[in-house]
N, C-alpha and C positions, 0 to 999 in steps of 0.2 A: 863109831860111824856118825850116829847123831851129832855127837858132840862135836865132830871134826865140823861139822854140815855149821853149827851155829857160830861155832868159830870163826868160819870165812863172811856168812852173815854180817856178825858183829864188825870183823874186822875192813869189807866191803865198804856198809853205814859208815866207819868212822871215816874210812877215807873220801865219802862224799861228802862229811862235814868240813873235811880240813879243803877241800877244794871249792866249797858251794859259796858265792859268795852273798853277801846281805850288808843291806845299809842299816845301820841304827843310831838312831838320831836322838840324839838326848837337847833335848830343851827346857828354857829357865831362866832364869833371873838372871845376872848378872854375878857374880860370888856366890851363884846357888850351890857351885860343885860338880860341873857338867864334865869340864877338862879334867879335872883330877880323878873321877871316876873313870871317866874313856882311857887316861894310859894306865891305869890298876891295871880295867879289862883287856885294854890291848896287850899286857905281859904276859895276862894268863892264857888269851887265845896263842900268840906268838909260841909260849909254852908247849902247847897242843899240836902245835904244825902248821897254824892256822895264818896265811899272809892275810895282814892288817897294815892301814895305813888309819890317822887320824887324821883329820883335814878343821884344825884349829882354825875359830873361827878370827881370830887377828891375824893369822898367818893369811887366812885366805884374802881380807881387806889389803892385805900389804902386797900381793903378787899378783892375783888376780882381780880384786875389784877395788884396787885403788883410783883414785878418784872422785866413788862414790860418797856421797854425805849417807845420814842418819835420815832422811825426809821418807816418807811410807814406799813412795816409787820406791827409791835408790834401798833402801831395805828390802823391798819385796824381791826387786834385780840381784842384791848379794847372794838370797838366800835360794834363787833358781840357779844362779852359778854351781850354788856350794853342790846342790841338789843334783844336777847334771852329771859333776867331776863325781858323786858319790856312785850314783848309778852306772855312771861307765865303771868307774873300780870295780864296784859289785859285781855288777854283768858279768866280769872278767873273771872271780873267783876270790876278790877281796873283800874281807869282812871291814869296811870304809862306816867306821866312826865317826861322828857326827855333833860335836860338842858346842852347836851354836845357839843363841838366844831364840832369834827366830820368833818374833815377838807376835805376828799375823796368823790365825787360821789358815783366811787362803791362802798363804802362800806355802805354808805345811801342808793342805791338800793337794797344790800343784806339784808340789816334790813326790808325794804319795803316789797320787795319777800317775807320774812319769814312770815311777817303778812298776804299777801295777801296769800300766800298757806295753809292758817290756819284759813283763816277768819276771821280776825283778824282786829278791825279797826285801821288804821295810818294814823295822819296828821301828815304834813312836815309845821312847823315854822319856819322862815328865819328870824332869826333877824338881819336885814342888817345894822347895825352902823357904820360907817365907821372908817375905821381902826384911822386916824387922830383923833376920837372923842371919840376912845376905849383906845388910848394910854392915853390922857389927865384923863381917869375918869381913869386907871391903880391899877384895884382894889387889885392885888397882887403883885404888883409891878415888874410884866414882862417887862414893855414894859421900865422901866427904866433900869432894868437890861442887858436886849439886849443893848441897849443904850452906855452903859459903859462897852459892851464887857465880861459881867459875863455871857452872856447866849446867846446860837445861836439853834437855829429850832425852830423860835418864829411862827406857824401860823400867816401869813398873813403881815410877817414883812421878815425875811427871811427862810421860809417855808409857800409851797403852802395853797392855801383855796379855794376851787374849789364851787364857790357860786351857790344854788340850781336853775336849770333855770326855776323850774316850781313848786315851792313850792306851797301849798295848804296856804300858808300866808303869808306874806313879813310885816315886822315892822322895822318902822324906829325909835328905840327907841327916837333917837337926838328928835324930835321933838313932842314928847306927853309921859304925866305922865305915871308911872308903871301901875296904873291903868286902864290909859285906853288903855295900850299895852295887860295888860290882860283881860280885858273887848271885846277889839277885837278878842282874841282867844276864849273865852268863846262864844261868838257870833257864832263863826264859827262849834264851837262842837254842838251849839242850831240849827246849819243849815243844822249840816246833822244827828241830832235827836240824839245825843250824851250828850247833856246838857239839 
């Protein structure tokens, strides 16, 4: 009888996991490992029953806020776009990934706010790689190009990156597989009844 009683319990929570939705937001460097992490995580939730979308952050420049340049405004504007689409997803029941630089404070607390005036769950992912370790892996070839003078307002090279001081996760990708970068964020949604 008890056992039946924990049963339903357990199985109740789980089904409020795979329907509850939350934004998490991983920000970083450029070549920090922000996208490769989010579609680890988004296989394993998908795995679980869990409706995920990732809202890449070149995808979102090319469909939704194209036109914008890199200038602080037109930054700030991408990253409340991205922050809106994420929150409506979540609202909905979608665990809406978040793999963008997002180089400002405040425009990471306006994204914040928005969830919290909504009810809306948000974790903040810091994937902290160090810039030295983001140039070498240079997955689009940014950091050569600043390099040779083809490119300037490179975050975190010559343009600012105001790093989270109080992030809900901090990953140092340099030093542990995708897996278990996303394995630690996935842990952290199962801790506060998210996953």
């Amino acid at each position: 009888m008890t056992t039946t009683g924990l049963s339903k319990t357990h199985s109740t929570n789980q089904e409020n996991n795979v329907t509850t939705g939350a934004t998490v937001w991983l920000t970083g460097l450029p070549s920090a490992g922000k996208t490769t992490i989010a579609y680890e995580l988004a296989g394993r939730l998908r795995a679980e029953g869990h409706l995920v979308e990732v809202l890449d952050g070149d995808e979102i420049r090319e469909f939704i806020s194209a036109g914008l340049g890199f200038s602080r405004e037109d930054r700030h504007t991408n990253v409340q776009r991205i922050g809106f689409v994420a929150e409506l997803l979540a609202r909905n029941g979608v665990k809406a990934l978040v793999p963008v630089i997002a180089p400002y404070a405040d425009s990471r607390d306006a994204v914040r706010k928005r969830h919290d005036e909504n009810g809306t769950a948000y974790v903040e992912v810091h994937v902290a790689t160090p810039v030295e370790v983001c140039s070498v892996r240079d997955v689009k070839g940014l950091y050569a190009k600043q390099a040779a003078g083809e490119l300037t307002g490179l975050t975190g090279v010559d343009d600012p990156y105001e790093e989270p001081e109080t992030p809900d996760l901090r990953i140092e990708s340099q030093h542990q597989s995708v897996q278990e970068s996303a394995a630690s964020v996935h842990a952290l949604l199962s801790g506060k009844g998210l996953a």
